[in-house]
SESENU-116335 format. One record per atom (N, C-alpha, C): x, y, z; residue number from 1; atom name. Coordinates in nm, 2 decimals. Each point is the difference from the previous one (the first is absolute). Example, Ala and Ser with C-alpha at 12.3 -4.5 7.8 and 13.67 -1.06 7.14 Angstrom:
BEGIN
+--------+--------+--------+-----+------+
:     c1 :     c2 :     c3 :  nr : atom :
+--------+--------+--------+-----+------+
:   1.32 :  -0.57 :   0.78 :   1 :    N :
:  -0.09 :   0.12 :   0.00 :   1 :   CA :
:   0.09 :   0.12 :   0.00 :   1 :    C :
:  -0.04 :   0.11 :  -0.07 :   2 :    N :
:   0.09 :   0.11 :   0.00 :   2 :   CA :
:  -0.08 :   0.11 :   0.08 :   2 :    C :
+--------+--------+--------+-----+------+
***
This chain:
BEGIN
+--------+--------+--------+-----+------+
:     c1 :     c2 :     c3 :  nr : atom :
+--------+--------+--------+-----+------+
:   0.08 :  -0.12 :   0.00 :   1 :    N :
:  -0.08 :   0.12 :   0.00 :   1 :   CA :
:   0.09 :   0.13 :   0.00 :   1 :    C :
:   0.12 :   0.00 :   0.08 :   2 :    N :
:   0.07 :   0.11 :  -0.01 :   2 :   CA :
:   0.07 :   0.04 :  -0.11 :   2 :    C :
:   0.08 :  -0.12 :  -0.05 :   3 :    N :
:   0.04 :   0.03 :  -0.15 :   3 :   CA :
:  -0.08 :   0.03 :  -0.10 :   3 :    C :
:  -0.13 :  -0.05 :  -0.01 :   4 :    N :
:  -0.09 :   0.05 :  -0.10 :   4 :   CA :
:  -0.01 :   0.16 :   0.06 :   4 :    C :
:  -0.02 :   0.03 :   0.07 :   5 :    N :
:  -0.04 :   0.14 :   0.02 :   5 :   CA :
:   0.15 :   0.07 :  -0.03 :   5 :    C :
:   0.09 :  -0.03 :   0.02 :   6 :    N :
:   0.14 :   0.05 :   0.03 :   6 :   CA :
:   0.05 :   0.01 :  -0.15 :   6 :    C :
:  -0.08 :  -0.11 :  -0.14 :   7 :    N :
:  -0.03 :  -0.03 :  -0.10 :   7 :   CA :
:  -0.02 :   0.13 :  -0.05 :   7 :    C :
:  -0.15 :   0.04 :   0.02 :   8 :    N :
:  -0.06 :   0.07 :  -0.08 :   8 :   CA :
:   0.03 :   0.11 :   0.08 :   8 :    C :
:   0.03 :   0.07 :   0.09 :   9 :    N :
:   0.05 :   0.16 :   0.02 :   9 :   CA :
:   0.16 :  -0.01 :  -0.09 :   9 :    C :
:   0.06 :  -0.09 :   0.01 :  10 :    N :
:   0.10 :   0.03 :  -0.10 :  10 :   CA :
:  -0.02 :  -0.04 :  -0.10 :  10 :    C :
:  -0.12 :  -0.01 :  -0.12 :  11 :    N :
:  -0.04 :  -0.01 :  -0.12 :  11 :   CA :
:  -0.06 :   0.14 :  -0.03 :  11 :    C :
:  -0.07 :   0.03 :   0.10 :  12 :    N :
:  -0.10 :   0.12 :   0.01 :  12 :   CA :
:   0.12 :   0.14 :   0.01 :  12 :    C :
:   0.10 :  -0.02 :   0.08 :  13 :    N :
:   0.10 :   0.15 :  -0.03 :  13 :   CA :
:   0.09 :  -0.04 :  -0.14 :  13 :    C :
:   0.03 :  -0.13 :  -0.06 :  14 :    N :
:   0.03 :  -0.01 :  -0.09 :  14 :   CA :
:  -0.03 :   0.10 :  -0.10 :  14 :    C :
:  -0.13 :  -0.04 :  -0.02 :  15 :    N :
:  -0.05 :   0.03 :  -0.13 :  15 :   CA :
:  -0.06 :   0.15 :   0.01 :  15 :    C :
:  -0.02 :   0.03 :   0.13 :  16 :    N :
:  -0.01 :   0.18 :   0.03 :  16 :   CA :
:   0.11 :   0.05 :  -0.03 :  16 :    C :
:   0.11 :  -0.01 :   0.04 :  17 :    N :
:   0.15 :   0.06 :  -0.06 :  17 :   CA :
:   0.05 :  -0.07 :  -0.12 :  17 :    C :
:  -0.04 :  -0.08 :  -0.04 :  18 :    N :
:   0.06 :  -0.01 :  -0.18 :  18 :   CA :
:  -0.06 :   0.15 :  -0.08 :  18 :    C :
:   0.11 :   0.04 :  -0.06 :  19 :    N :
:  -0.05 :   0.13 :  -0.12 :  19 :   CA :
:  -0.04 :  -0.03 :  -0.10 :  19 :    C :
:  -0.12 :   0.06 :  -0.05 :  20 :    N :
:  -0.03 :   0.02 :  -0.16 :  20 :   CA :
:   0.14 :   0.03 :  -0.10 :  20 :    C :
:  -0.03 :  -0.04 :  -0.14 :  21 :    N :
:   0.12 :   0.06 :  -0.04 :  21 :   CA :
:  -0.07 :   0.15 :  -0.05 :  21 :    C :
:  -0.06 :   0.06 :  -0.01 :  22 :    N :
:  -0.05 :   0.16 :   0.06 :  22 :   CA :
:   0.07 :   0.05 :   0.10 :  22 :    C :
:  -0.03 :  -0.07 :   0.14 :  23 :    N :
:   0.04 :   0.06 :   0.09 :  23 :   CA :
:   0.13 :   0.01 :   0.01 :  23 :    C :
:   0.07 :  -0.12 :  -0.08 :  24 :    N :
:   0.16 :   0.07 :   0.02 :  24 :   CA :
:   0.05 :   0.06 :  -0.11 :  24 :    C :
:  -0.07 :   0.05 :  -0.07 :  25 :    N :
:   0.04 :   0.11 :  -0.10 :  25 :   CA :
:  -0.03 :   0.11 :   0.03 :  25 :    C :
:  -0.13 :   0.00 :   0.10 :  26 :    N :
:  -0.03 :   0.10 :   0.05 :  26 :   CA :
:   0.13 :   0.06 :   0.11 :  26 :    C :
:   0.05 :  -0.09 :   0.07 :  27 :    N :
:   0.12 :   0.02 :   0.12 :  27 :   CA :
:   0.11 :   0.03 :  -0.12 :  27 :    C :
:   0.03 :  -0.01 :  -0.11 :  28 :    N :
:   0.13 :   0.00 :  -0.06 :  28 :   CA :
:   0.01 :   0.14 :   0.00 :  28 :    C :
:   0.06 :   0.10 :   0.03 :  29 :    N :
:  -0.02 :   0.11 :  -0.09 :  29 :   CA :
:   0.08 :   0.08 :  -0.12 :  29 :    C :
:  -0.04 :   0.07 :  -0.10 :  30 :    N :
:   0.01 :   0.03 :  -0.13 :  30 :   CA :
:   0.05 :   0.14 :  -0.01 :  30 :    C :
:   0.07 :   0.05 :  -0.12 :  31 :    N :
:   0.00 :   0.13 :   0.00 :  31 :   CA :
:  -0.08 :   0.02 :  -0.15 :  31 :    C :
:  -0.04 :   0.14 :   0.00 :  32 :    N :
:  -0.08 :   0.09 :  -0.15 :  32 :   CA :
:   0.08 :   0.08 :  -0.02 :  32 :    C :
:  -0.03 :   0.06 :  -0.15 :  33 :    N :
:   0.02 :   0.08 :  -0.06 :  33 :   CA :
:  -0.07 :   0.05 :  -0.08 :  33 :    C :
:  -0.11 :   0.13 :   0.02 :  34 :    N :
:  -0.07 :   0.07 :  -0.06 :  34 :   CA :
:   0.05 :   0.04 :  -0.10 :  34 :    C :
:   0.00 :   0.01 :  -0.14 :  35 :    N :
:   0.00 :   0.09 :  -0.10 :  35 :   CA :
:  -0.03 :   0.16 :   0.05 :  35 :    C :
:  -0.10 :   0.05 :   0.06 :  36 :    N :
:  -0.04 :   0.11 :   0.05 :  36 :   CA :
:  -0.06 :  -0.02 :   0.12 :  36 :    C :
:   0.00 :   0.07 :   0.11 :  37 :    N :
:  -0.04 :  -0.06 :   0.12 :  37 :   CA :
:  -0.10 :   0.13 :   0.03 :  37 :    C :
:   0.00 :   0.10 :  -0.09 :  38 :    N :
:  -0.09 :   0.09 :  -0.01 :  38 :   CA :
:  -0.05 :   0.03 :  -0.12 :  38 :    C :
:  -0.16 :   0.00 :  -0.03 :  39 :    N :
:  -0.07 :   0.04 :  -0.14 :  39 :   CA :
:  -0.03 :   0.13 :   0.00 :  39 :    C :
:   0.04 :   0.10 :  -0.10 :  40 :    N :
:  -0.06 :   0.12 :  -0.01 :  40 :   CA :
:  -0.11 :   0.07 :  -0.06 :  40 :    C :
:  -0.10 :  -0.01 :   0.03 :  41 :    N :
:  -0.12 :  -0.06 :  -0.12 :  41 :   CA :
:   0.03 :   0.15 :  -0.08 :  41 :    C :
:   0.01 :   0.14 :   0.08 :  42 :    N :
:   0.01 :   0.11 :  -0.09 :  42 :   CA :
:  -0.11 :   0.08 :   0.01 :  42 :    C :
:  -0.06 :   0.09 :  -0.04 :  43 :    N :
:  -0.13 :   0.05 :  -0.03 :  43 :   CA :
:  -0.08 :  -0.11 :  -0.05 :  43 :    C :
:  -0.15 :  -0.01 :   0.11 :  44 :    N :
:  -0.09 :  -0.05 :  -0.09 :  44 :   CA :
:  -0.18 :   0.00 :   0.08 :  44 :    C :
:  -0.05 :  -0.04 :  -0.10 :  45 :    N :
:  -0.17 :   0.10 :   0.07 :  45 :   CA :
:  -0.05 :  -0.13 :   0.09 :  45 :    C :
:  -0.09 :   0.10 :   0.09 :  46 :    N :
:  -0.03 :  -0.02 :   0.08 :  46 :   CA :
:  -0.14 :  -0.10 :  -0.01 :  46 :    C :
:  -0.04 :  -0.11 :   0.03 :  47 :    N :
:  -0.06 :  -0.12 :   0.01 :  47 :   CA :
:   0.00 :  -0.08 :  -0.11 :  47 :    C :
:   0.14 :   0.01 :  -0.08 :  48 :    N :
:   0.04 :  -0.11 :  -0.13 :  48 :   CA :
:   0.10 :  -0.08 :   0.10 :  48 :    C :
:  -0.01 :  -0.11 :  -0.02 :  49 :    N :
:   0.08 :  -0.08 :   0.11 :  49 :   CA :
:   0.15 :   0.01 :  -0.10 :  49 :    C :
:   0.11 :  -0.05 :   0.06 :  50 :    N :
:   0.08 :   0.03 :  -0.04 :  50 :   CA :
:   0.09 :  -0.14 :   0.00 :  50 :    C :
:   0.06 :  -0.07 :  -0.10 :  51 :    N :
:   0.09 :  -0.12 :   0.07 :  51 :   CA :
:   0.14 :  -0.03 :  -0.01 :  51 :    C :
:   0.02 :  -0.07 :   0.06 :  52 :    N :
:   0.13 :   0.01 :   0.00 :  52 :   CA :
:   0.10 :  -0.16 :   0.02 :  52 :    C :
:   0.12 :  -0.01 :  -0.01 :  53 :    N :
:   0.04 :  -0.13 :   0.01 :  53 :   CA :
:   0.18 :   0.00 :   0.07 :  53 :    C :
:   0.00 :  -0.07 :   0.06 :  54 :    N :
:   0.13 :   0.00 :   0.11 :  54 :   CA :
:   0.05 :  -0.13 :  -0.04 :  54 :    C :
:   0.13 :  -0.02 :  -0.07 :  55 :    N :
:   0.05 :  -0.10 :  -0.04 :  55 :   CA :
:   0.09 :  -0.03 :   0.09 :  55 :    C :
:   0.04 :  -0.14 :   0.06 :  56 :    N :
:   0.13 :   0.00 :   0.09 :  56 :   CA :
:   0.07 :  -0.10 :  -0.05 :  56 :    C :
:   0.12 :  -0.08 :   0.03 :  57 :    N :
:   0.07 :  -0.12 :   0.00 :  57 :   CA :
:   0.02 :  -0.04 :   0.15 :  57 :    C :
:   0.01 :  -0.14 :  -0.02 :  58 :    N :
:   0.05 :  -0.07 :   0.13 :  58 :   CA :
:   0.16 :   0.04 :  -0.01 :  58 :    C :
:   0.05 :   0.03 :   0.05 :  59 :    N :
:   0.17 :   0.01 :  -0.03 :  59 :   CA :
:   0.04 :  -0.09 :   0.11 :  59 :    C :
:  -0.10 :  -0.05 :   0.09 :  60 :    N :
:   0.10 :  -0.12 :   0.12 :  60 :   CA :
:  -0.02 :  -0.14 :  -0.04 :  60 :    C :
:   0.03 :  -0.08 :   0.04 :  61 :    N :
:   0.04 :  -0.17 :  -0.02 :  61 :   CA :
:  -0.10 :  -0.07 :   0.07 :  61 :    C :
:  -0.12 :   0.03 :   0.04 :  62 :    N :
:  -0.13 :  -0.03 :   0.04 :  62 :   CA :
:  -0.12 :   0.02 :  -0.07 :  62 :    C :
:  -0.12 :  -0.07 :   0.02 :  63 :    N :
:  -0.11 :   0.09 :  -0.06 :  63 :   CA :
:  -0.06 :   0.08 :   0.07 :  63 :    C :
:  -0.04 :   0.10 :  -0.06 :  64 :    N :
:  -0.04 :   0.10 :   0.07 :  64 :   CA :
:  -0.20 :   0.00 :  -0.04 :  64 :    C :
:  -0.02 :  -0.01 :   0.18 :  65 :    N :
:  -0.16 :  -0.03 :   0.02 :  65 :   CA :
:  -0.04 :   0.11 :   0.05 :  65 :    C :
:  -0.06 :   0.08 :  -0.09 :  66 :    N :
:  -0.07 :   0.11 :   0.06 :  66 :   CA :
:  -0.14 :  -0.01 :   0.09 :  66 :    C :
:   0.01 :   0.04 :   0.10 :  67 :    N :
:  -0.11 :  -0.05 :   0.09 :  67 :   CA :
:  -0.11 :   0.13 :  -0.03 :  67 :    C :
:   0.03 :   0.11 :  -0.01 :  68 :    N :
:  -0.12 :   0.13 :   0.03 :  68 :   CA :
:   0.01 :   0.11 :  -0.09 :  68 :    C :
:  -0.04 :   0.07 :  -0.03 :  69 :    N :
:   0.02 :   0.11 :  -0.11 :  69 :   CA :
:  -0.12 :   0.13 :   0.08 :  69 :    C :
:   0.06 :   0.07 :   0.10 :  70 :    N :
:  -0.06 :   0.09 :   0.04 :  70 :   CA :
:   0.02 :   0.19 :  -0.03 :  70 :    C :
:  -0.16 :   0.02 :  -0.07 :  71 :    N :
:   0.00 :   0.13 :  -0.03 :  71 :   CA :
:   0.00 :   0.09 :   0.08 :  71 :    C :
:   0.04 :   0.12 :   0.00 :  72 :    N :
:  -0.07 :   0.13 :   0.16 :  72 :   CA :
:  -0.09 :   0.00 :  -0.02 :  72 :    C :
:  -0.10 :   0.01 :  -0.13 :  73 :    N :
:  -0.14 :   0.07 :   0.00 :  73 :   CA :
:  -0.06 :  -0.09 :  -0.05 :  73 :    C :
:  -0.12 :   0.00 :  -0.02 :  74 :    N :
:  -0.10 :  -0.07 :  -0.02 :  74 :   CA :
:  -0.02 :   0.05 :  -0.20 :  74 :    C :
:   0.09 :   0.10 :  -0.04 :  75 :    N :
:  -0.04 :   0.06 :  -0.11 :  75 :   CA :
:   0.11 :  -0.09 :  -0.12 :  75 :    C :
:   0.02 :  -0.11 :   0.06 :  76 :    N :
:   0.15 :  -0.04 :  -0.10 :  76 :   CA :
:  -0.03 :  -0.16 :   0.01 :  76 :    C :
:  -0.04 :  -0.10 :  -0.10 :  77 :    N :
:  -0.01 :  -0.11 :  -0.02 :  77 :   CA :
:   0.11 :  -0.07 :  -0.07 :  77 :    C :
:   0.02 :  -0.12 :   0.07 :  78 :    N :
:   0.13 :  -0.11 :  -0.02 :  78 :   CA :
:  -0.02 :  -0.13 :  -0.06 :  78 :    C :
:   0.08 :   0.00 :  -0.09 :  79 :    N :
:  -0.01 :  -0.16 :  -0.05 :  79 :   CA :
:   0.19 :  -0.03 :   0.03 :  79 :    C :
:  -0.02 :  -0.13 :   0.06 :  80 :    N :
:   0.13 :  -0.06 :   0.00 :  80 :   CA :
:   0.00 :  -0.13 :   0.01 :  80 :    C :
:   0.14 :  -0.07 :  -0.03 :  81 :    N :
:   0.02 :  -0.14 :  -0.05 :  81 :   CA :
:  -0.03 :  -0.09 :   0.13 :  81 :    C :
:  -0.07 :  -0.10 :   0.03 :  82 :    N :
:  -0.06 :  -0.11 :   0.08 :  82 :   CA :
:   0.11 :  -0.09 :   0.03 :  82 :    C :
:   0.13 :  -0.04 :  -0.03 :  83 :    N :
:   0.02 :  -0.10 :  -0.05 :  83 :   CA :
:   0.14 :   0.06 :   0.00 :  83 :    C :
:   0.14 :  -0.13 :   0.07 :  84 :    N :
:   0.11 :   0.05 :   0.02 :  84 :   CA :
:   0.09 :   0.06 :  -0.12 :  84 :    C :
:   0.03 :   0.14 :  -0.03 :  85 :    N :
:   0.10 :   0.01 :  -0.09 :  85 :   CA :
:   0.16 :  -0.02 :   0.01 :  85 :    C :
:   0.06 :  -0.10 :  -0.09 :  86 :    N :
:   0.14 :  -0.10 :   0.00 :  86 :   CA :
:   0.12 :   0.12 :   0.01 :  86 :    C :
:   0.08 :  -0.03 :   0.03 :  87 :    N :
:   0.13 :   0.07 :   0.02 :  87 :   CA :
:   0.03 :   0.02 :  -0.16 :  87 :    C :
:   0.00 :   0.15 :  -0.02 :  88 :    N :
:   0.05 :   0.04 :  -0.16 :  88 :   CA :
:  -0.13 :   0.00 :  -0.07 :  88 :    C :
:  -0.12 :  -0.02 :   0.05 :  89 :    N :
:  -0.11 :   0.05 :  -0.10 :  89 :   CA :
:  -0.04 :   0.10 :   0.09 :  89 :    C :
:  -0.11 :   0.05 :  -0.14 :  90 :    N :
:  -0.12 :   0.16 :   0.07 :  90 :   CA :
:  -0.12 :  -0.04 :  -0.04 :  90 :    C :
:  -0.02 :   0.09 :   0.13 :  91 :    N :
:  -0.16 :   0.05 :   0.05 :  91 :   CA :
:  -0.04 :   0.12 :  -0.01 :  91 :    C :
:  -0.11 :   0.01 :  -0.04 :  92 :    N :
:  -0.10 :   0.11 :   0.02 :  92 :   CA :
:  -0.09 :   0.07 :   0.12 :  92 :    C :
:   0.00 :   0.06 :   0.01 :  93 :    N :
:  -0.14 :   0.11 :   0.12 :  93 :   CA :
:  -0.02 :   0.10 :  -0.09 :  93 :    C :
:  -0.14 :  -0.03 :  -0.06 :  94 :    N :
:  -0.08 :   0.07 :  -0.05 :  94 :   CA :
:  -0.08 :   0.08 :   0.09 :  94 :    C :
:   0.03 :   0.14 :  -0.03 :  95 :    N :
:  -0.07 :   0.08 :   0.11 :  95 :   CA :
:  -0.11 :   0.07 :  -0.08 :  95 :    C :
:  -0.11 :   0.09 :   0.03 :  96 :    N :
:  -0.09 :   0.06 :  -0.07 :  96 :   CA :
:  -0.04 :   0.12 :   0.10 :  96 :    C :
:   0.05 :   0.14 :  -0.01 :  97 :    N :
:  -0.08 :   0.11 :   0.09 :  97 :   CA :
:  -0.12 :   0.06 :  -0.09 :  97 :    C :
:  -0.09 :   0.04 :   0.11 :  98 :    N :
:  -0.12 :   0.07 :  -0.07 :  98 :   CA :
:   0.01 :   0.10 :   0.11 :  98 :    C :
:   0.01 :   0.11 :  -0.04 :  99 :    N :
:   0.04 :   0.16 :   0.01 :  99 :   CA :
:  -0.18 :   0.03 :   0.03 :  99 :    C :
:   0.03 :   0.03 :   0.11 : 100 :    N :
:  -0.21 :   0.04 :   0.02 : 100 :   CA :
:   0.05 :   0.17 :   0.09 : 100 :    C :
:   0.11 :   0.01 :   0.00 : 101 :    N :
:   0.05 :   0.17 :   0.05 : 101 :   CA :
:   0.09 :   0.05 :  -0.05 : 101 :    C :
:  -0.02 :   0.12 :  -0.02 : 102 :    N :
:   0.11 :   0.05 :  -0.12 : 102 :   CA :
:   0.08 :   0.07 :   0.13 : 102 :    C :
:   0.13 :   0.02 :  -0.10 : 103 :    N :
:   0.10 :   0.04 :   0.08 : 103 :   CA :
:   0.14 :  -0.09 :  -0.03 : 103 :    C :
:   0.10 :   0.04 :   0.05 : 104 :    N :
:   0.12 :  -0.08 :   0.03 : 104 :   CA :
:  -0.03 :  -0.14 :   0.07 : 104 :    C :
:   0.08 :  -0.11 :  -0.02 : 105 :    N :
:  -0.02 :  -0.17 :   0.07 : 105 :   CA :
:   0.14 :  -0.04 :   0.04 : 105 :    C :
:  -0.02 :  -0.08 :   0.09 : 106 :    N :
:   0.14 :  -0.08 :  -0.02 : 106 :   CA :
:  -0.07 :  -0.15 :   0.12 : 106 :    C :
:   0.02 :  -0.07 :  -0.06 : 107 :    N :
:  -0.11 :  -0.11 :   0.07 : 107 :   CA :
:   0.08 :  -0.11 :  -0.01 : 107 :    C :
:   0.04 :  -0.11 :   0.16 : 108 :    N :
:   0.09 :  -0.13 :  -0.02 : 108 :   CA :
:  -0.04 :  -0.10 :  -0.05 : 108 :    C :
:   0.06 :  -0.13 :   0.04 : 109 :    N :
:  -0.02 :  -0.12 :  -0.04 : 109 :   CA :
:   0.10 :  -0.08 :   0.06 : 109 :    C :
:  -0.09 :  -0.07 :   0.12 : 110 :    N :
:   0.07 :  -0.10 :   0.07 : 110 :   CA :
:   0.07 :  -0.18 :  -0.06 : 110 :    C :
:   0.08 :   0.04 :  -0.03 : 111 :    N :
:   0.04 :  -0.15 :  -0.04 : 111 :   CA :
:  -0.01 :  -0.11 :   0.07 : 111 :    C :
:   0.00 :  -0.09 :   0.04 : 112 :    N :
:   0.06 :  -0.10 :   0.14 : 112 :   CA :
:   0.03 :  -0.16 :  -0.07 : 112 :    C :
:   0.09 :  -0.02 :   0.01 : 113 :    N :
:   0.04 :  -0.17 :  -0.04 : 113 :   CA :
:   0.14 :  -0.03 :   0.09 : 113 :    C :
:   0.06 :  -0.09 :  -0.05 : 114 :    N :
:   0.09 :  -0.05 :   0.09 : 114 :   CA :
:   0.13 :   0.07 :  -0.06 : 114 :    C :
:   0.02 :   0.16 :   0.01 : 115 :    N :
:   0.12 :   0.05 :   0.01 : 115 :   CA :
:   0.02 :   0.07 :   0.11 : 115 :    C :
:   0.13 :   0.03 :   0.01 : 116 :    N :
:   0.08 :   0.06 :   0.12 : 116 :   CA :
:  -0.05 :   0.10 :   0.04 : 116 :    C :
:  -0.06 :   0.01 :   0.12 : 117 :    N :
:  -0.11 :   0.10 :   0.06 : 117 :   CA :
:  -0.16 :  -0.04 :  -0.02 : 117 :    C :
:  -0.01 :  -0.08 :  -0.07 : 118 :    N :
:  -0.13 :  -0.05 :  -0.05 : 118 :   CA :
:  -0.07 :   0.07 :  -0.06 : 118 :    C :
:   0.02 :   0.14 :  -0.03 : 119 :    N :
:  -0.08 :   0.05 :  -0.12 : 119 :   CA :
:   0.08 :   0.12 :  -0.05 : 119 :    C :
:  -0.03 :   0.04 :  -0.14 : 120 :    N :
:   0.07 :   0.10 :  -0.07 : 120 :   CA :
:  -0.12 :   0.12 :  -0.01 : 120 :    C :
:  -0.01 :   0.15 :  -0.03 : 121 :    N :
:  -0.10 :   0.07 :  -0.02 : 121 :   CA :
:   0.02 :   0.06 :  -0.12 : 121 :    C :
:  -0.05 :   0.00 :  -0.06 : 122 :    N :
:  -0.05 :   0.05 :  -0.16 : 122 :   CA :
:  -0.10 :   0.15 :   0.01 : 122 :    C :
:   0.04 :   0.07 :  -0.06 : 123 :    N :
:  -0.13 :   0.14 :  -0.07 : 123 :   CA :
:  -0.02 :  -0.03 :  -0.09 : 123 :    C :
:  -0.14 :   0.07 :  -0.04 : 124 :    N :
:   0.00 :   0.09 :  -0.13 : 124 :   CA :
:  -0.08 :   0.17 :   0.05 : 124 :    C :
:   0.04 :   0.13 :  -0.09 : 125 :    N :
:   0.01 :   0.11 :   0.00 : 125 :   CA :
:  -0.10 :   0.04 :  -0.12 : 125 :    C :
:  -0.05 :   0.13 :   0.05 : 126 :    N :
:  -0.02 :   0.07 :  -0.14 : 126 :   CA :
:  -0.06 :   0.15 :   0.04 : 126 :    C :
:  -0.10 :   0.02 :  -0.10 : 127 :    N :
:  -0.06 :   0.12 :   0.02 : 127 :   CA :
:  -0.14 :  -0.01 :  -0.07 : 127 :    C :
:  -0.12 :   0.00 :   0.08 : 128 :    N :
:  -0.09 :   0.01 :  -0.05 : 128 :   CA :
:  -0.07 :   0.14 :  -0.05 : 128 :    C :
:  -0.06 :  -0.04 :  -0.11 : 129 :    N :
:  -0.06 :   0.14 :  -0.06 : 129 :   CA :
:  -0.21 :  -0.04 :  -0.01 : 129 :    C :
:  -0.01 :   0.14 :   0.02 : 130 :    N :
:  -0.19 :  -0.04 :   0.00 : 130 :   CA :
:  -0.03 :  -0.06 :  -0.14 : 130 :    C :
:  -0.08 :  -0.08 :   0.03 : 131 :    N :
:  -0.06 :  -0.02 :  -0.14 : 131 :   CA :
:  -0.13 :   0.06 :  -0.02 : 131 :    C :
:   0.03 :   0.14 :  -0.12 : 132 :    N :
:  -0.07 :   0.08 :   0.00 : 132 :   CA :
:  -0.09 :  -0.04 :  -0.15 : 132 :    C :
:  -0.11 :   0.08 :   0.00 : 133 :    N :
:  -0.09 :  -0.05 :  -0.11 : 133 :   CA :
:   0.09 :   0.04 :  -0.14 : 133 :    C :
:  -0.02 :  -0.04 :  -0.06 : 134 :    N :
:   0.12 :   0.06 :  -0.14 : 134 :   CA :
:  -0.12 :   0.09 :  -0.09 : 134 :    C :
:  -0.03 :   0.12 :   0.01 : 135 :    N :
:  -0.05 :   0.09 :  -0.06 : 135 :   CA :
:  -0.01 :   0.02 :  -0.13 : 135 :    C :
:   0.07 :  -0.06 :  -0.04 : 136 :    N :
:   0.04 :   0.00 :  -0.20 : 136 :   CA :
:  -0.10 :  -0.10 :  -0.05 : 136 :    C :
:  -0.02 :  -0.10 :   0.06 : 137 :    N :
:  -0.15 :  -0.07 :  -0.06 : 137 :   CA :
:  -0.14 :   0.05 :   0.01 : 137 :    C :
:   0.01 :   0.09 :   0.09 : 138 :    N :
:  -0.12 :   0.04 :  -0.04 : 138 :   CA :
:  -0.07 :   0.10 :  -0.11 : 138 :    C :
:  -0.13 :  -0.01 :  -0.01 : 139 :    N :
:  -0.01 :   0.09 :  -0.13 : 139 :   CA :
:  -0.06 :   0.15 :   0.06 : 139 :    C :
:   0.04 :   0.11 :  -0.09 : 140 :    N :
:  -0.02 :   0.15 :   0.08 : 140 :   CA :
:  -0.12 :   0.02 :  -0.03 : 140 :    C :
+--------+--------+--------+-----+------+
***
């Protein structure tokens, strides 16, 4: 009776501490390299969304598993890769701002995967202008 029990708690922490192969890619950690680590969108009107694209490379000897892709505001939508990118290939973070206030911007983007520090921060910038009615189509 004791060994069966003495059995299965050491079957049971076994198989609790064996790692996914995720999880130890997730523990490996990687280095990036943005192409741009900041987007300048430039002038552009106000409630045309705006998009944009953040290319990086793995430059470390691991894969690099992006866990989160966090915006500041609620005004900036993300697409990013699911799925580990290999040492020496790239990834994308497709970003998209929709400018709902005119004025000057400068708005982040939280990276987080298994690099040094656990996350990198990304911008994009610009300058919004009103989007005004365009007066030349109409007739006088």
């Amino acid at each position: 009776m004791v060994v069966t029990i003495l059995t299965s708690l050491f079957l049971i922490f076994w198989l609790i501490r064996e790692d996914s192969p995720l999880d130890t890619e997730r523990s490996r950690q990687t280095t990036l390299k943005f192409a741009h680590p900041e987007l300048d969108f430039g002038d552009l009107k106000q409630g045309k969304p705006q998009p944009g694209t953040f290319v990086f490379t793995n430059t470390g000897d691991a894969p690099f598993v992006l866990t989160n892709v966090v915006p500041s505001c609620g005004c900036t939508t993300l697409k990013w890769p699911r799925h580990p990118i290999k040492p020496g290939k790239t990834g994308e973070i497709k970003v998209t701002y929709d400018a709902q206030h005119t004025g000057r911007f400068i708005k982040t983007i939280r990276v987080e995967g298994n690099i040094a520090g656990g996350f990198i921060t990304l911008s994009i910038k610009g300058q919004v202008q009103p989007n005004e009615f365009d007066q030349s189509d109409q007739e006088p």
